[in-house]
MITIZA-616461 format. One record per residue: residue number from 0; x, y, z of N, C-alpha, C, O in turn; residue in three letters. Coordinates in steps of 0.05 Angstrom, whole numbers, plus 5000, padded with zeros to 4 digits. Layout:
% residues N
NUM/X/Y/Z/X/Y/Z/X/Y/Z/X/Y/Z/ALA
...
% end
This chain:
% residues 150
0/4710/7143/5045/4682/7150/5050/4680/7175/5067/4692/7178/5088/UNK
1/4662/7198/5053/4656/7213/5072/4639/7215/5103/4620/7199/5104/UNK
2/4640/7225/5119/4627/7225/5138/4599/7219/5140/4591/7202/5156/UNK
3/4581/7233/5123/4559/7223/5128/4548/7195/5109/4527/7183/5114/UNK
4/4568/7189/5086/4560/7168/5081/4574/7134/5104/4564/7112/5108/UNK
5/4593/7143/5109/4595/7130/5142/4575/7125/5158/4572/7102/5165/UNK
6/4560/7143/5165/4543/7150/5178/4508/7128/5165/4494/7113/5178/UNK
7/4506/7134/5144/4486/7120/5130/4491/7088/5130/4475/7070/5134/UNK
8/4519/7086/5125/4523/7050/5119/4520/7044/5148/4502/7029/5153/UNK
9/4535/7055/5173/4532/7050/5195/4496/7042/5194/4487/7019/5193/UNK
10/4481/7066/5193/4453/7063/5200/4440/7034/5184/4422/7020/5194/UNK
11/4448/7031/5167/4435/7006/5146/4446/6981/5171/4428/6968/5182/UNK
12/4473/6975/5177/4473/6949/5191/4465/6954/5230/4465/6937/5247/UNK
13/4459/6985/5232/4440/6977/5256/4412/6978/5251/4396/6970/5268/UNK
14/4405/6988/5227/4370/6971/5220/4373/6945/5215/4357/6933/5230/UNK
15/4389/6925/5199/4395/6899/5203/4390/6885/5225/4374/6866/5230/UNK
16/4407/6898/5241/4409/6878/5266/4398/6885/5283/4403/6872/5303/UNK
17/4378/6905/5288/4349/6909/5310/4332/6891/5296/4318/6877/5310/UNK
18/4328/6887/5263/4307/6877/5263/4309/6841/5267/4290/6826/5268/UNK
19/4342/6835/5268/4349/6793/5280/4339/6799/5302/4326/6779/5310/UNK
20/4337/6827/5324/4341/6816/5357/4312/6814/5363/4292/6819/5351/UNK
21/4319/6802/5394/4290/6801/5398/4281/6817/5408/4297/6829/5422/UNK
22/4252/6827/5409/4249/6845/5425/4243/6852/5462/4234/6872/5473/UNK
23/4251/6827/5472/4250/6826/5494/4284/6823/5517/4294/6813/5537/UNK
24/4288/6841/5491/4326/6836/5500/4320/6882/5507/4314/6899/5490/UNK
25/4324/6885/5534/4322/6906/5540/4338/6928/5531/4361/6921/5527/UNK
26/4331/6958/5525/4335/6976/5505/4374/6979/5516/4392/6973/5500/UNK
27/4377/6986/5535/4404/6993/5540/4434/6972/5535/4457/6977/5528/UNK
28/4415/6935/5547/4436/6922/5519/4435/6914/5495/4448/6898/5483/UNK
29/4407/6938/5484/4399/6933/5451/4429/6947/5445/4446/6936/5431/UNK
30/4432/6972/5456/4445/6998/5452/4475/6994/5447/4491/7000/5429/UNK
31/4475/6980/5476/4511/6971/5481/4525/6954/5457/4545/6959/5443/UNK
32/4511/6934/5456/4504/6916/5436/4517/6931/5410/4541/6931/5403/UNK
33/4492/6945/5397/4500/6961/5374/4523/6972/5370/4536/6970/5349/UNK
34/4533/6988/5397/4554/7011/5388/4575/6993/5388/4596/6997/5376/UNK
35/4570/6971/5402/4597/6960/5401/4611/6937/5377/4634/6927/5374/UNK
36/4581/6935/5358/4581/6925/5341/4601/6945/5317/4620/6940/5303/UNK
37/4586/6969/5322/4604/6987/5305/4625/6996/5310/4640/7005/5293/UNK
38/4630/6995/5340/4662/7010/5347/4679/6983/5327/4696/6987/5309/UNK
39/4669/6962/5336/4688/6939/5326/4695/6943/5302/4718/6936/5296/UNK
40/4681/6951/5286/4671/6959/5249/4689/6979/5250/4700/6977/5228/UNK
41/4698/6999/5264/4721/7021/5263/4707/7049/5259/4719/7068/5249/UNK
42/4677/7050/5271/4667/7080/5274/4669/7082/5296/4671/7063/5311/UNK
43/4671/7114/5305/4679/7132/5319/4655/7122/5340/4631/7119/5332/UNK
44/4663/7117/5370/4649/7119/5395/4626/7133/5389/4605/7122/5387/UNK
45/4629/7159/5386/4606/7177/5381/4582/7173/5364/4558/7168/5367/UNK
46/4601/7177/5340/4574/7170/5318/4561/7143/5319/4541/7141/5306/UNK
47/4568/7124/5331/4558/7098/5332/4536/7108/5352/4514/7114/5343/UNK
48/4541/7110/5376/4533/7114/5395/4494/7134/5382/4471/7126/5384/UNK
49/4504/7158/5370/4485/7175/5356/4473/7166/5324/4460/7180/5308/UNK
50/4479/7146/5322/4464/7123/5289/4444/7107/5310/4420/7109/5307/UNK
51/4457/7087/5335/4440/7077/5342/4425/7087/5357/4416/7071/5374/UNK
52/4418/7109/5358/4402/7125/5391/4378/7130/5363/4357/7118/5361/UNK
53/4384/7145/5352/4370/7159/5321/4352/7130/5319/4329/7130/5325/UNK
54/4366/7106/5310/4351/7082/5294/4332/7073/5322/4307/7071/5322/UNK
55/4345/7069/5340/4320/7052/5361/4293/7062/5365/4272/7050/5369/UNK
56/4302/7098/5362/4275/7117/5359/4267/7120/5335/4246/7133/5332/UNK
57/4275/7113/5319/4252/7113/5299/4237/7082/5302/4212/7083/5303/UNK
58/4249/7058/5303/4236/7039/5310/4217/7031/5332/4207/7010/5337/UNK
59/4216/7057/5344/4197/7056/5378/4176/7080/5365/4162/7091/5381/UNK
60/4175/7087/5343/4155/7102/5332/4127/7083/5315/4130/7064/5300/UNK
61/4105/7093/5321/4090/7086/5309/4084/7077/5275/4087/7095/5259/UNK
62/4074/7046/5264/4079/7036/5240/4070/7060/5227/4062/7080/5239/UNK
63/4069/7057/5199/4065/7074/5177/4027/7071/5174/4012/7091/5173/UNK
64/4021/7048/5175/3991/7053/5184/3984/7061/5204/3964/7075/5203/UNK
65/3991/7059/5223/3975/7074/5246/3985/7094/5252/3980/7101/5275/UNK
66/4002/7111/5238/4009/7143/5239/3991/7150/5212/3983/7174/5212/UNK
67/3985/7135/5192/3969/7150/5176/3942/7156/5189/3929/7177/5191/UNK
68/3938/7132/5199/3907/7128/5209/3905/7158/5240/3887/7174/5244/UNK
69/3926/7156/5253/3927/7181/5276/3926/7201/5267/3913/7219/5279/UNK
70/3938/7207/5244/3943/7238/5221/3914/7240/5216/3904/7259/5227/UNK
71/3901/7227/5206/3882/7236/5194/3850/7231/5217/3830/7244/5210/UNK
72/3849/7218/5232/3828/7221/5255/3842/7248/5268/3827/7267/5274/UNK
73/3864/7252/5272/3875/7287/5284/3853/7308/5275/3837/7322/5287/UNK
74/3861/7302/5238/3851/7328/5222/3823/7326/5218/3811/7345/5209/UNK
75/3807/7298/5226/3772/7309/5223/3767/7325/5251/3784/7326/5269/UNK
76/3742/7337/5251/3745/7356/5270/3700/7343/5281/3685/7344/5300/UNK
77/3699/7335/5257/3666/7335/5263/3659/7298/5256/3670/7280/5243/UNK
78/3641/7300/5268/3632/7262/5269/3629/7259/5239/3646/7243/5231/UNK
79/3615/7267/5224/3618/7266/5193/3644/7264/5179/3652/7245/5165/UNK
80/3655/7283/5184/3686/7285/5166/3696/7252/5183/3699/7231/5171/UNK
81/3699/7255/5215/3710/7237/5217/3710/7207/5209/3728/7189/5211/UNK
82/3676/7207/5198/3672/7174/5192/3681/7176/5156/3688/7155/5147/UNK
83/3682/7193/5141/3699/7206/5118/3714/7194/5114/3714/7173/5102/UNK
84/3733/7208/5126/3763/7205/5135/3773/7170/5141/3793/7159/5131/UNK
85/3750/7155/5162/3758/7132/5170/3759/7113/5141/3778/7101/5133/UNK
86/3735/7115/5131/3722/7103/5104/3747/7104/5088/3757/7082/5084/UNK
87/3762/7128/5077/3781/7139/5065/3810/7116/5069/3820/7103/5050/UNK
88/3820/7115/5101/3831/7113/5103/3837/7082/5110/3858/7070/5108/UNK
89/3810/7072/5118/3806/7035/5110/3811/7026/5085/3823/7005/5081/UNK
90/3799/7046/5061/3804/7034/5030/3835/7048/5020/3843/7044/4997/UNK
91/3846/7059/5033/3872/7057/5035/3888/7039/5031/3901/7030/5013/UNK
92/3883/7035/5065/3909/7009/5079/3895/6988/5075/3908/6968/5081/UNK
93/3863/6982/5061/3866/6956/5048/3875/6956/5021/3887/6935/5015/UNK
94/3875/6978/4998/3887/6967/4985/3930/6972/4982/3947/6964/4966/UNK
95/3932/6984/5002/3957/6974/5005/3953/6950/5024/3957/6932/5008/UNK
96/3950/6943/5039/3949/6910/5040/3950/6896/5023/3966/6877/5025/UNK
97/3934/6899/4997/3933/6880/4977/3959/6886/4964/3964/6864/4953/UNK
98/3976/6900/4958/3990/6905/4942/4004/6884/4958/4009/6862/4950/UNK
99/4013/6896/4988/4030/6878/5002/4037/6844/5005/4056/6830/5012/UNK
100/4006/6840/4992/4007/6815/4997/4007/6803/4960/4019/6784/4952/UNK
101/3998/6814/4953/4002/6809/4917/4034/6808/4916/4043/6789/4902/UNK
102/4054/6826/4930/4078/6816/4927/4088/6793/4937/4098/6774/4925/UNK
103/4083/6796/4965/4093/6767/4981/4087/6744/4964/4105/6729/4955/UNK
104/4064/6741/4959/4056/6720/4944/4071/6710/4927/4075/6686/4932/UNK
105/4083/6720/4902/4103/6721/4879/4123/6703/4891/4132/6685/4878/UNK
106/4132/6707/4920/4163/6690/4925/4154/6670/4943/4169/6658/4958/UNK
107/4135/6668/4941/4119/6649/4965/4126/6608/4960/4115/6596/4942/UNK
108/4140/6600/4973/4135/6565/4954/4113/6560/4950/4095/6566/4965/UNK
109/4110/6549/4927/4081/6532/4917/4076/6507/4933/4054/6498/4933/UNK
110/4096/6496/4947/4082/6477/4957/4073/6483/4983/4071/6464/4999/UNK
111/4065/6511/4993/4061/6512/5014/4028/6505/5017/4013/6510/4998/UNK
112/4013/6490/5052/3986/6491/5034/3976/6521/5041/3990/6540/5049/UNK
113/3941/6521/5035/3931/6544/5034/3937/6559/5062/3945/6581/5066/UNK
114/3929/6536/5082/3930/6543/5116/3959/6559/5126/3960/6576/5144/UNK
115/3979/6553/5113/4014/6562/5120/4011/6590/5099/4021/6612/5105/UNK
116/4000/6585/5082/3995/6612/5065/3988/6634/5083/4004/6648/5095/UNK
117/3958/6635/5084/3945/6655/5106/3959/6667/5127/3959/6691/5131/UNK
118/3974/6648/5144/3986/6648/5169/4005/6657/5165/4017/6666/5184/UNK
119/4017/6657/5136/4051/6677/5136/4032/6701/5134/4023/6711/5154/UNK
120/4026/6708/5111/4018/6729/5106/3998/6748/5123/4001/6772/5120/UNK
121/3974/6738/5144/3969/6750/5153/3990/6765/5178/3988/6788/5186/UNK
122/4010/6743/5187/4035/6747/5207/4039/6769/5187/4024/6787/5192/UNK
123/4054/6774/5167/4055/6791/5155/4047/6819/5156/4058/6837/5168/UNK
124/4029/6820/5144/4019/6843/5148/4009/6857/5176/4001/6880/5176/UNK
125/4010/6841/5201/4003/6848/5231/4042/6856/5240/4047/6869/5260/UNK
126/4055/6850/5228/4085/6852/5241/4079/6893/5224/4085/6911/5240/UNK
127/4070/6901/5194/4076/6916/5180/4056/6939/5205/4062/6962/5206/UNK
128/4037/6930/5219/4021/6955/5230/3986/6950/5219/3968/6966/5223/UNK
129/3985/6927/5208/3953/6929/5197/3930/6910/5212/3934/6886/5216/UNK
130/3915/6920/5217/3898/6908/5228/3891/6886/5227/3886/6883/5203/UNK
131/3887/6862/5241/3880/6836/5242/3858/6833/5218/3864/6821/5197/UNK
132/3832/6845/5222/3814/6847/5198/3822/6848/5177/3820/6829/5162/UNK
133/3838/6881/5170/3845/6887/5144/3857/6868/5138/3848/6862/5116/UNK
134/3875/6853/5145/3900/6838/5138/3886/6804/5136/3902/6787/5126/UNK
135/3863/6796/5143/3851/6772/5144/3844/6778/5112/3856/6768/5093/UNK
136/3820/6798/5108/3804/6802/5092/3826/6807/5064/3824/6791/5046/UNK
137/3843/6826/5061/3872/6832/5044/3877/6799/5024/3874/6795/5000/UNK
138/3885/6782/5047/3893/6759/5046/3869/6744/5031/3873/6738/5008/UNK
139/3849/6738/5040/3833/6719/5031/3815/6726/5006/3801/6710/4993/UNK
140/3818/6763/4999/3812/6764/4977/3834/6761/4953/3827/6761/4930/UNK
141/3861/6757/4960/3878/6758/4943/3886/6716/4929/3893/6706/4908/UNK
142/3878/6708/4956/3874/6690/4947/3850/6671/4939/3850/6646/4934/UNK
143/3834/6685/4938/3807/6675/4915/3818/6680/4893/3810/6664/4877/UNK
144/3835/6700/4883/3837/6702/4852/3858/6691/4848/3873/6700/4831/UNK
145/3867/6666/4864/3888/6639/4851/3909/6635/4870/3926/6653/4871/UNK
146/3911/6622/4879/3947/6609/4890/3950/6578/4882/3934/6560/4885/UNK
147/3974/6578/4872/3989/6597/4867/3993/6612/4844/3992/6601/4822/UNK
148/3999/6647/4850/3992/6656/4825/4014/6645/4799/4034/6631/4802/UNK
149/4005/6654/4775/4022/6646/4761/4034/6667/4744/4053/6661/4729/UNK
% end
């Protein structure tokens, strides 16, 4: 293997294993943790060390919805554009919500009831970055049109 694909497989099993830990296990024995997960794996002190520094910061970065939603309240400039923009960007991330949850659904058990339904899926979509609303409303319109789907 070349170096930077080293480098990539490394990064795949420390996205793995930030996303088992908990997050109340503090950043420096998230860190230790990691590298030493990989020294053991037989990468270099260094690059371990610089895969997991790279991955924890991108995971301490803001979700993919609420960097869209910051991007674009940035670029309105006037109360108009900005309620625009918001409008825009609600029928967005609801209908990716729905998509989100049109998938989950698919692998979902059938015998789950409606109440364990909601409650994954809205957990769901609040772990991805979406608003409690969007992600209520996402959910309960997806399941008016059937669960389980077929």
């Amino acid at each position: 293997m070349s170096e930077p694909d080293n480098a990539e497989h490394a990064a795949q099993l420390v996205r793995k294993k930030l996303a088992t830990l908990s997050r109340d296990v503090p950043q420096d024995k998230v860190m230790a943790r990691l590298v030493g997960m990989l020294a053991r794996r037989g990468y270099p002190q260094s690059m371990a060390y610089a895969v997991v520094r790279d991955e924890i910061a991108a995971t301490a970065k803001p979700s993919a919805a609420q960097q869209n939603r910051i991007e674009k309240a940035a670029l309105a400039e006037d109360g108009a554009e900005a309620d625009t923009v918001a409008e825009d960007s609600d029928d967005n991330e609801a209908e990716r919500a729905a998509e989100l949850v049109r998938r989950k659904m698919r692998t979902m058990p059938r015998t789950l009831s409606e109440d364990k339904v909601v409650n994954r899926l809205v957990g769901m979509l609040a772990r991805q970055g979406f608003r409690q609303s969007t992600a209520y409303a996402a959910v309960r319109a997806e399941l008016a049109q059937g669960y389980p789907p077929d």
